[in-house]
N, C-alpha and C positions, 0 to 999 in steps of 0.2 A: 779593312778589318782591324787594323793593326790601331786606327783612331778609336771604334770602338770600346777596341779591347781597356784602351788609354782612361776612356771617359770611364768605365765600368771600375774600372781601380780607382780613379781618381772618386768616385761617389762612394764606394766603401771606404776609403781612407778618412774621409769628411763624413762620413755618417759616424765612423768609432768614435770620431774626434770631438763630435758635438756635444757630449757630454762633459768634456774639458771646458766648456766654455759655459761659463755663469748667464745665465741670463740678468740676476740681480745679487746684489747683494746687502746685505746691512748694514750699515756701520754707525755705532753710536761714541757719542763720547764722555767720557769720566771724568765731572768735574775734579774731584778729587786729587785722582789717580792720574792726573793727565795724559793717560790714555785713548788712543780712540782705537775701540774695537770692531772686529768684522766676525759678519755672521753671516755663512750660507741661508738663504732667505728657506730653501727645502730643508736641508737637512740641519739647518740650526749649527751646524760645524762653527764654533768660536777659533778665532786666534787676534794677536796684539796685532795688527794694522801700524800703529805709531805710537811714538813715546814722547810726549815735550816732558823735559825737566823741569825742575823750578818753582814748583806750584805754580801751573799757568791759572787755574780757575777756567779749565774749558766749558764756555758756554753756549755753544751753536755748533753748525757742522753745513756747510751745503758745499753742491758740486755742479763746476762749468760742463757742459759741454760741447762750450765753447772752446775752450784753450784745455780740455780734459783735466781739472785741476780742481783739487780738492783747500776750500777756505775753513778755515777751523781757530772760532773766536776766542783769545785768553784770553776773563777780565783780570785778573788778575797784573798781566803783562802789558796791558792795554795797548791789544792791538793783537792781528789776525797774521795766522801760519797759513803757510799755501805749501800743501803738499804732493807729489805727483802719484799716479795713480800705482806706484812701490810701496806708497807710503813714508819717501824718502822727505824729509821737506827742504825745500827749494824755495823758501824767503821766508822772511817776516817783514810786517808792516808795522813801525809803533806809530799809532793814531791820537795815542795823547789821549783816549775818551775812553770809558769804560765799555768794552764791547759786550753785547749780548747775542741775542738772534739774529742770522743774516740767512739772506737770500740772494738767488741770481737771477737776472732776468733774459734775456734770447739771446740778446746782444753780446751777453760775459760782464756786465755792470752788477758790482755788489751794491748790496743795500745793508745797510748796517744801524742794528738799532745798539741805544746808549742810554747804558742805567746812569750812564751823573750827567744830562738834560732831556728835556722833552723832544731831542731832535732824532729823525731817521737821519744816516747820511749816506749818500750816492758816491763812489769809484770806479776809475774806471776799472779793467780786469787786471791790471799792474798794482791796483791800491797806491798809488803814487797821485793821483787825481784826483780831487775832489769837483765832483761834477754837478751837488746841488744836496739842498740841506733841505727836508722835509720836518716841520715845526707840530706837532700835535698841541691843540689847542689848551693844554692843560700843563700847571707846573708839576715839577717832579720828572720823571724819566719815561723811555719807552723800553720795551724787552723782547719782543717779538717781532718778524715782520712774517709774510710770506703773500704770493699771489690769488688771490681768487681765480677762479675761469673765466669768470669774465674782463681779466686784464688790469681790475683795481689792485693797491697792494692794501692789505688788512698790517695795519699796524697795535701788537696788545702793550698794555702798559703793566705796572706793578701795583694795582689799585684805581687807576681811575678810569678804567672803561679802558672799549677796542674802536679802533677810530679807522678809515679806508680815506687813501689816498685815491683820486679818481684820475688825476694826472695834471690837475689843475689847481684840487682846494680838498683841505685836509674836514672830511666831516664824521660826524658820531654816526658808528655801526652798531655799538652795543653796550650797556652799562656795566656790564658783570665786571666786576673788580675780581675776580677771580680769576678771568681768562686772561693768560698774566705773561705765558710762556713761547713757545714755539706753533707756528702758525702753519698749515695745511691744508689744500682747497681740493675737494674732485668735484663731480654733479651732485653729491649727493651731503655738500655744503662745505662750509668752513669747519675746520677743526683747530681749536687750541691749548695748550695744555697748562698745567700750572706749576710755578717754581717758587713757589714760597715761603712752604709746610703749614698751609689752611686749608689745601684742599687736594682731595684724590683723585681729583674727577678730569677728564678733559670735557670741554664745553663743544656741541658741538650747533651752528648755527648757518640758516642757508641765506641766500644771495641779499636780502635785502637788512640782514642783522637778527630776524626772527629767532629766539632760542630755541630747537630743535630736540636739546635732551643733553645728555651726557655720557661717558663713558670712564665707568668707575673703577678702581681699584680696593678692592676687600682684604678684609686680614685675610681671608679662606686663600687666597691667592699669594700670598705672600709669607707663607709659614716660616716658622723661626727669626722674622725680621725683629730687632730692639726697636723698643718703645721710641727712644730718643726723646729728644724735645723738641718736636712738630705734631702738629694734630693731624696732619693728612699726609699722606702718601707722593705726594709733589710729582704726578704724571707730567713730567716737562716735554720731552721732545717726542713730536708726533711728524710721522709721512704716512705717505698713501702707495699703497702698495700696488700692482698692474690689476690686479680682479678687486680695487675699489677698498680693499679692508683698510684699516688703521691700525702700524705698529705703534707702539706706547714705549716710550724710554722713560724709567723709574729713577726720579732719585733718593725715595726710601725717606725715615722718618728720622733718620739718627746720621751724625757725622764721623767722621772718623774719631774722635777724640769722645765720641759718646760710649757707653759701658756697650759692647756689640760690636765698635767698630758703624764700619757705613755697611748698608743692606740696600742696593736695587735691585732694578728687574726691567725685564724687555716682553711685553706682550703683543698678541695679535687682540685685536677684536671687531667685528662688522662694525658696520655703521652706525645699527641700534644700539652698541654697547654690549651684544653677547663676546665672550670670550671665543676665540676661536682656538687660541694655543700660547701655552705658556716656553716662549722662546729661551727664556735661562734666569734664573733667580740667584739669590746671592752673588750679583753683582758691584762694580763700582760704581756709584752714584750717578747716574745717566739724565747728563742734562739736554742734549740732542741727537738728533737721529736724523740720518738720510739714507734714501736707498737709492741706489744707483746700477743702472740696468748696464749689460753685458761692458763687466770690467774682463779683459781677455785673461785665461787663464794657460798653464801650461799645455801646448798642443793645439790652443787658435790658429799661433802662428806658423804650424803645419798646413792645416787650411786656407791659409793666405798662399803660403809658397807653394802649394801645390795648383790651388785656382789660377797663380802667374805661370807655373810649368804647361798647365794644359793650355791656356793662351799661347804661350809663343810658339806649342805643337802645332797647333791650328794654324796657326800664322806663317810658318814654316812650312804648312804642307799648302795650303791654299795660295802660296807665292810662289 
């Protein structure tokens, strides 16, 4: 009875508890601001995540989970912060190369694209390794990467088309000089975004490079943002959210030094491009985005220590 009784506490303690614990969360970063922010994926709840000094120029964001560790690209600083999941940061990398969009792959190998050449390049999860240099067939830079589903990597550039590595030879996916930013795949295609202030739109294109459509950004949606001096709204960092949608990290048409100040924004939107919720506006200029599923929050590890207490009850009574 007495084990019963055990189990029956131990499952309400872990039912209060599950609430405590994030299934996902947001987190964007500021080119700007060198901030990277976090956002409750439900209730939209913002706070500062981390702060690099210095004018880092952050311009990507992804997350191992492999070594649980978050890479967060400055070009400015040329070369990538690795931070743990406090948000404390626990290294830097200087790589010598202007860093842009990076990605992980199963293993914990970054891929890192670089606005001053046409090259991806490969490390291992230490950033101490250089494991192989991916060349897109065109001069000028790359600035996106990320994974298709089907295992290719989609590398965008800053004008001269999106190109996919298939793990052999770099070939042409797509010409839009547009799709320029942050790269994102689920079934329901590739998504890219743009960072260059020509366009508002994320491109969105399925497995064989076909363009699919777009998903736009409107004044109606961005009220009180300054003009600046960009024509479009530079939707840069895109992920995909657990039910399929796409969040949008804005970085607005104006800079900090423009009459305004800087102005973005963080949206949802389905696949088609309807809007599904405007996650926070009058932001820092948000040039990437990840989300990242069950980061533990205060009272998980309740749950943990209680799941160990009721094993070695068990173990104790059964020996």
């Amino acid at each position: 009875m007495r084990s019963i009784a055990f189990l029956s506490l131990l499952l309400v303690l872990v039912s209060s508890s599950r609430s405590s614990v994030a299934t996902a969360d947001i987190f964007a970063t500021g080119f700007f601001s060198g901030t990277v922010e976090r956002y409750d994926e439900t209730t939209f709840a913002k706070s500062t995540f981390a702060t690099i000094t210095g004018n880092p120029g952050l311009s990507g964001i992804a997350y191992s989970n492999v070594n649980q560790r978050f890479y967060v690209s400055a070009l400015n600083h040329g070369g990538i912060y690795v931070l743990d999941r406090t948000g404390a940061t626990v290294g830097f990398a200087a790589l010598g190369i202007g860093p842009g969009g990076l990605t992980v792959d199963t293993t914990g190998n970054v891929y890192v694209a670089d606005f001053t050449s046409n090259n991806v390049r490969v490390y291992d999860a230490t950033l101490s390794t250089l494991l192989n240099t991916i060349t897109v067939p065109v001069p000028g830079a790359t600035s996106g990467v990320g994974f298709a589903t089907n295992g290719d990597l989609i590398i965008s550039t800053p004008g001269t088309g999106v190109f996919l590595f298939d793990g052999s030879n770099v070939l042409p996916f797509n010409a839009q000089p547009l799709a320029s930013a942050q790269v994102a795949s689920s079934i329901d295609g590739v998504f890219i975004g743009h960072g260059l202030g020509q366009s508002s739109s994320v491109y969105r294109f399925d497995a064989t490079g076909a363009s699919l459509g777009t998903l736009t950004v409107t004044d109606s949606m961005m009220p009180g943002a300054p003009t600046g001096s960009s024509s479009g709204y530079s939707p840069s960092g895109v992920a995909i959210d657990d039910d399929g949608n796409v969040i949008v990290g804005v970085l607005g048409r104006s800079n900090p030094g423009d009459p305004g100040g800087e102005f973005g924004a963080l949206f949802k939107f389905d696949v088609n491009g309807n809007l599904l919720a405007t996650i926070d506006i009058d932001t820092p200029a948000y040039s990437g985005v990840a989300l990242v599923n069950m980061i533990p929050e205060a009272g998980a590890t309740l749950v943990w220590l209680l799941g160990g207490l009721g094993a070695a009850f068990y173990r104790r009574r059964d020996g």
